[in-house]
C-alpha positions, 0 to 999 in steps of 0.5 A: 500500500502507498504512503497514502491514497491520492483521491480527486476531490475536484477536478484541480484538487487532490487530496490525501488520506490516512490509511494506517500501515500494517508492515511488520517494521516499525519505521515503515509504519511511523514512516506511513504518518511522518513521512510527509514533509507539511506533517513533519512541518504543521507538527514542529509549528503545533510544538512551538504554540500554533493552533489555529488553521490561519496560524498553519497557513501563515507560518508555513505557507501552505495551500489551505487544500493541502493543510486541510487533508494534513490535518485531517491525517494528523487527527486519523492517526491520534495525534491532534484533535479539533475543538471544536470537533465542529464549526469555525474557529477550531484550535488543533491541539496536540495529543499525548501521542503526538507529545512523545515525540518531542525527543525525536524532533529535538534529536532530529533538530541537533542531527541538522544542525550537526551535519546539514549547515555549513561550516560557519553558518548558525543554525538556529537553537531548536527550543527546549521543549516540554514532553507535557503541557 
């Protein structure tokens, strides 16, 4: 099975899908959820106090289509939840799943740092993050 199922939703959009790995590999599962650049984005944006949908779009840049359909996986897979669950001006709150990996993003932000900058140019400080809020 892909990493996720591309559905038209228009004739010019598309829009993806959770669908949860059933490989025997750890990686190849987490990879099913984090394996997509906006997710690994809108979560590190989440972490650092985001919460509303115009927040994503502004910090990141992202097309309202493609944030709509991350957010969507990202509350499928148990990391987020919308509150409300309905209507307009909804915050989307990190779950205890999604707090567990603050290790790995701060593991994965010194790893840059260590080895994707070069020789004198500063990378900048990932911040200290709390496990629970």
């Amino acid at each position: 099975m892909p990493l996720a199922k591309w559905q038209r939703k228009s004739d010019n959009q598309t829009m993806k899908t959770y669908h949860p790995s059933r490989a025997p590999c750890p990686i190849a599962r987490a990879a099913r959820v984090l394996g997509d650049r906006w997710v690994l984005l809108i979560l590190r944006d989440a972490f650092l106090g985001a919460e509303r949908f115009e927040e994503f779009v502004e910090r990141l840049g992202i097309n309202r289509a493609a944030l709509t359909s991350r957010l969507a996986i990202l509350q499928e897979a148990g990391l987020m939840v919308r509150d409300p669950r309905e209507g307009k001006r909804a915050r989307y709150v990190l779950t205890e799943k999604a707090r567990s990996l603050v290790p790995l993003y701060t593991e994965m932000a010194g790893w840059s740092a260590e080895h994707l900058f070069a020789p004198g140019e500063e990378p900048p400080i990932w911040p200290a993050l709390p496990q629970h809020a």
